[in-house]
TORKOL-4160 file (C-alpha; in steps of 0.2 Angstrom, whole numbers, padded with zeros to 4 digits, m for minus):
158
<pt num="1" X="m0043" Y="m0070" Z="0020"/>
<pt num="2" X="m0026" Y="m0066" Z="0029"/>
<pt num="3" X="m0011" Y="m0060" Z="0014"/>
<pt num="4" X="0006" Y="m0067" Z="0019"/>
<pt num="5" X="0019" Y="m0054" Z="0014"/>
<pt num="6" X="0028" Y="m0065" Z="0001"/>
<pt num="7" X="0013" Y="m0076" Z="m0006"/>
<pt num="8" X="0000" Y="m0065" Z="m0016"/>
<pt num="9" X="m0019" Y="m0069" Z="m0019"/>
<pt num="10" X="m0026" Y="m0071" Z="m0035"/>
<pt num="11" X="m0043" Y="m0073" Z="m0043"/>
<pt num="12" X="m0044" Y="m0077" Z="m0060"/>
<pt num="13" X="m0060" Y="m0077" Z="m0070"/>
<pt num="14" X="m0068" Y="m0084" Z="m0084"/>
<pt num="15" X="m0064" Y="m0073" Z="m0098"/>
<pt num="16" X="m0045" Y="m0078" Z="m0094"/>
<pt num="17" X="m0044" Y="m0059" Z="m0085"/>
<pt num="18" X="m0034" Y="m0057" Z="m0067"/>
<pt num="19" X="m0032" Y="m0049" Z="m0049"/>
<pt num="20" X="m0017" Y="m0051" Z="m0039"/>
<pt num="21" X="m0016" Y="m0043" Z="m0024"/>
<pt num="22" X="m0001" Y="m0040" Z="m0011"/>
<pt num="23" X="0006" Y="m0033" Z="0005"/>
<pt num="24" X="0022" Y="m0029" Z="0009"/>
<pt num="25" X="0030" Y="m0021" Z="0025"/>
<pt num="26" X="0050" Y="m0012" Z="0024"/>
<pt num="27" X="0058" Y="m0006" Z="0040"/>
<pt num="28" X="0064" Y="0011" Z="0038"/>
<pt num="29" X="0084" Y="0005" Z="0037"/>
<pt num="30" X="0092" Y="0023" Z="0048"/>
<pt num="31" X="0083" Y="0036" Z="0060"/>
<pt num="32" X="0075" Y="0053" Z="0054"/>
<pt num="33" X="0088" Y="0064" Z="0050"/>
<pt num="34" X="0080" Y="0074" Z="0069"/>
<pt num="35" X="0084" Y="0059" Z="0078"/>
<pt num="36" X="0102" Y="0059" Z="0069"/>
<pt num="37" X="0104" Y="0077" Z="0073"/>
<pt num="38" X="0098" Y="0075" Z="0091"/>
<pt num="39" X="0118" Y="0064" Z="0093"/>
<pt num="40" X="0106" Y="0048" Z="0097"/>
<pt num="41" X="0119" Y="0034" Z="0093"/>
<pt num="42" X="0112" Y="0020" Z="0079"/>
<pt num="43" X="0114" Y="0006" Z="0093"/>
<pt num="44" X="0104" Y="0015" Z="0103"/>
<pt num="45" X="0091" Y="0020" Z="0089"/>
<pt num="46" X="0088" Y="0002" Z="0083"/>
<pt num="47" X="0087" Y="m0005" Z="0100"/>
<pt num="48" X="0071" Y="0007" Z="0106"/>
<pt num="49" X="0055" Y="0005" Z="0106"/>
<pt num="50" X="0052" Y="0015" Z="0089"/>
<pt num="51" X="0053" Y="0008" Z="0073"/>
<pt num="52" X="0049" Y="0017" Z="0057"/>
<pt num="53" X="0041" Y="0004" Z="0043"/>
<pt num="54" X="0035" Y="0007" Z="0026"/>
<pt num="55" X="0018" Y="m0003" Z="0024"/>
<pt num="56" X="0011" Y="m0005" Z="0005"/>
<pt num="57" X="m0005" Y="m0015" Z="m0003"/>
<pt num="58" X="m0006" Y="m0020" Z="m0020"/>
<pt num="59" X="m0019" Y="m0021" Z="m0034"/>
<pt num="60" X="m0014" Y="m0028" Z="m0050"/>
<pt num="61" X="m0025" Y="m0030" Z="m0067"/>
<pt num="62" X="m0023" Y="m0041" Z="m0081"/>
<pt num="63" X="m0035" Y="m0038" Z="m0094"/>
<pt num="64" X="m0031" Y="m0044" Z="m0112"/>
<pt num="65" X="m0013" Y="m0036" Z="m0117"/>
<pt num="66" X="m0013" Y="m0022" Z="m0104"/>
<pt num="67" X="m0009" Y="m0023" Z="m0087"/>
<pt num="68" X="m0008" Y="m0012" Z="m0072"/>
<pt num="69" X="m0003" Y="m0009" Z="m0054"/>
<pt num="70" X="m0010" Y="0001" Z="m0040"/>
<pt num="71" X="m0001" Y="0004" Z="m0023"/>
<pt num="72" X="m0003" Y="0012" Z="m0008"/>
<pt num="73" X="0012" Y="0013" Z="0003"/>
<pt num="74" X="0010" Y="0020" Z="0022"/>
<pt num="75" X="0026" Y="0025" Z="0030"/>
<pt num="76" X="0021" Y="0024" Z="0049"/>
<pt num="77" X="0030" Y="0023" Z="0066"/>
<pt num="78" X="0028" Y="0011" Z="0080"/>
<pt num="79" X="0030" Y="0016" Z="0098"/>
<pt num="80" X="0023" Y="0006" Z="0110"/>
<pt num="81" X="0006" Y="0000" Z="0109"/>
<pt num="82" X="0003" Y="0016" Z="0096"/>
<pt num="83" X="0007" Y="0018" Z="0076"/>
<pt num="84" X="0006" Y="0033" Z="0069"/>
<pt num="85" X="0003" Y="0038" Z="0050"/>
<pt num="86" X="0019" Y="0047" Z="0044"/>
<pt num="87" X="0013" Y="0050" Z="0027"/>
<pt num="88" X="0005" Y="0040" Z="0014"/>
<pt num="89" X="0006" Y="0041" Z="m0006"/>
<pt num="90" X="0003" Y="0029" Z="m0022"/>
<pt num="91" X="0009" Y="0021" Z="m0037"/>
<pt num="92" X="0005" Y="0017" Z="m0054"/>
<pt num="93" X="0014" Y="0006" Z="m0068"/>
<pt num="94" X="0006" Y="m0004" Z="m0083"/>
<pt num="95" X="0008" Y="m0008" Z="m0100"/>
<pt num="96" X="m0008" Y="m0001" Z="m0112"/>
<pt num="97" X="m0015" Y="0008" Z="m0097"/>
<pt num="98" X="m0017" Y="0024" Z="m0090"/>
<pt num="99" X="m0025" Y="0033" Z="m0074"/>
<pt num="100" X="m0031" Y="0048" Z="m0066"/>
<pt num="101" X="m0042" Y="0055" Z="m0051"/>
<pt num="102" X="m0029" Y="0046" Z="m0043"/>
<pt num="103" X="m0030" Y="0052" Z="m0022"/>
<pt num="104" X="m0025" Y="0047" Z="m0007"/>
<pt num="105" X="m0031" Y="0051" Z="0011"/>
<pt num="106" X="m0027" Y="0045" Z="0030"/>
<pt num="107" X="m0045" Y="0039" Z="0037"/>
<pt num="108" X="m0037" Y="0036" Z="0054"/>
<pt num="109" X="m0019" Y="0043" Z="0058"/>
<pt num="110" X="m0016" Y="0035" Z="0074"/>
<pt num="111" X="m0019" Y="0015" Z="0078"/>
<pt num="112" X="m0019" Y="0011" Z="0098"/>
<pt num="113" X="m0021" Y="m0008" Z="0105"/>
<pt num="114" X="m0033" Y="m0018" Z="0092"/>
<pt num="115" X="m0038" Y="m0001" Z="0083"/>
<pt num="116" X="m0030" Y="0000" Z="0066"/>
<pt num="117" X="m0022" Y="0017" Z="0057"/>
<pt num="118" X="m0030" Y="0018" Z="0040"/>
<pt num="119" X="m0026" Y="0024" Z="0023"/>
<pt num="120" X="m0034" Y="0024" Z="0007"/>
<pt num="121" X="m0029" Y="0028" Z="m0011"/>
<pt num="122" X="m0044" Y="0028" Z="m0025"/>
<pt num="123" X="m0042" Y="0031" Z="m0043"/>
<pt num="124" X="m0050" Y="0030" Z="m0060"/>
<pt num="125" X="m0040" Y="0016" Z="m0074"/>
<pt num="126" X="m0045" Y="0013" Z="m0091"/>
<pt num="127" X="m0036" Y="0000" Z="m0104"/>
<pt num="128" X="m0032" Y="0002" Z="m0120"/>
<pt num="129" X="m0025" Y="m0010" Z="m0134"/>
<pt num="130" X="m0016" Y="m0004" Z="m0148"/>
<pt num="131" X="m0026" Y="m0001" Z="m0165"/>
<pt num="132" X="m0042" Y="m0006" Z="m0156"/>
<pt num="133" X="m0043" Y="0009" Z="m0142"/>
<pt num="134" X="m0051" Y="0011" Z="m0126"/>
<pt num="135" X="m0059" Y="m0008" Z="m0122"/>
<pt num="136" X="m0062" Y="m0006" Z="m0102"/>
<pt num="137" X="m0063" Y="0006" Z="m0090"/>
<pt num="138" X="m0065" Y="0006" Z="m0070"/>
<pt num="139" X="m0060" Y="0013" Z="m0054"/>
<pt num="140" X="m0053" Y="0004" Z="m0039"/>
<pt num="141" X="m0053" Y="0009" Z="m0022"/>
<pt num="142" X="m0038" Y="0000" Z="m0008"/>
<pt num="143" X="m0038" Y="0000" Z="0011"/>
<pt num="144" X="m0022" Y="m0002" Z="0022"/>
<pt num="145" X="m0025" Y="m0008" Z="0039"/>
<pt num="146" X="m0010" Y="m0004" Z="0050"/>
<pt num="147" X="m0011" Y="m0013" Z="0067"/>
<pt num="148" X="0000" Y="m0006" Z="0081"/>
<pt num="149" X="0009" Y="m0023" Z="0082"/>
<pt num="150" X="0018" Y="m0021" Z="0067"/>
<pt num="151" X="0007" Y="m0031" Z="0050"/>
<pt num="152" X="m0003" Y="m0024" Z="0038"/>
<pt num="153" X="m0021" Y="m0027" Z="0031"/>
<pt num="154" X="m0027" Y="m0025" Z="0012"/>
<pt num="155" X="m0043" Y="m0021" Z="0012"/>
<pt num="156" X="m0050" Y="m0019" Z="m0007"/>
<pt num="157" X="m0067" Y="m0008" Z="m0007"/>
<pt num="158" X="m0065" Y="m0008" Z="m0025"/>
């Protein structure tokens, strides 16, 4: 199942509980401060064949009163038929929620033609509701997919 960028997926289940999940893809707005350095004019800069984007894939948990959100954002440049990971870190927000073990990693740094650049970020979560306690706790692990063509794939392991 294909994610548009501005229509997230979500499964709800019996018990009333709820995944969303999301992409979303930002073009880096200026040039790295080397190529601004290097006296490469903006003009020229934006009309190349490099572009810096900022990829991220979403997770987001409703269970009961709490609620959280994972992301995995992958800042990459495209050049060509290549796209090469920059770096790649995550997020977390949430109400009555809390997370740790949280990592990321780079499973392929460098997409070329059909052959996607990868990340991961994995993590522990556990919810908690006031005056009851801890009431459910898991772990989640998301993919990003980065095609050299300039989209991104979620791919949920966990």
């Amino acid at each position: 199942m294909h994610i548009q960028p501005t229509k997230p997926i979500n499964i709800t289940f019996p018990d009333g509980s709820r995944i969303e999940y999301a992409v979303e893809s930002h073009d880096t707005p200026s040039a790295p401060k080397s190529v601004a350095k290097s006296g490469v004019s903006a003009e020229s800069y934006s009309a190349s064949a490099v572009k810096y984007k900022t990829y991220t894939v979403k997770k987001t948990y409703f269970y009961g009163v709490a609620n959280f959100e994972v992301k995995l954002y992958t800042d990459v440049k495209h050049s060509g038929r290549y796209v090469y990971v920059l770096r790649k870190y995550d997020g977390f927000n949430g109400t009555y929620a809390k997370w740790w073990g949280n990592k990321t990693r780079t499973l392929d740094g460098t997409g070329y033609n059909s052959d996607y650049a990868t990340t991961e970020a994995y993590g522990y979560y556990s919810l908690d509701a006031p005056g009851a306690g801890n009431y459910f706790n898991g772990s989640y692990r998301i993919r990003a997919d980065i095609d050299p063509a300039g989209a991104v794939y979620l791919r949920v392991i966990d």
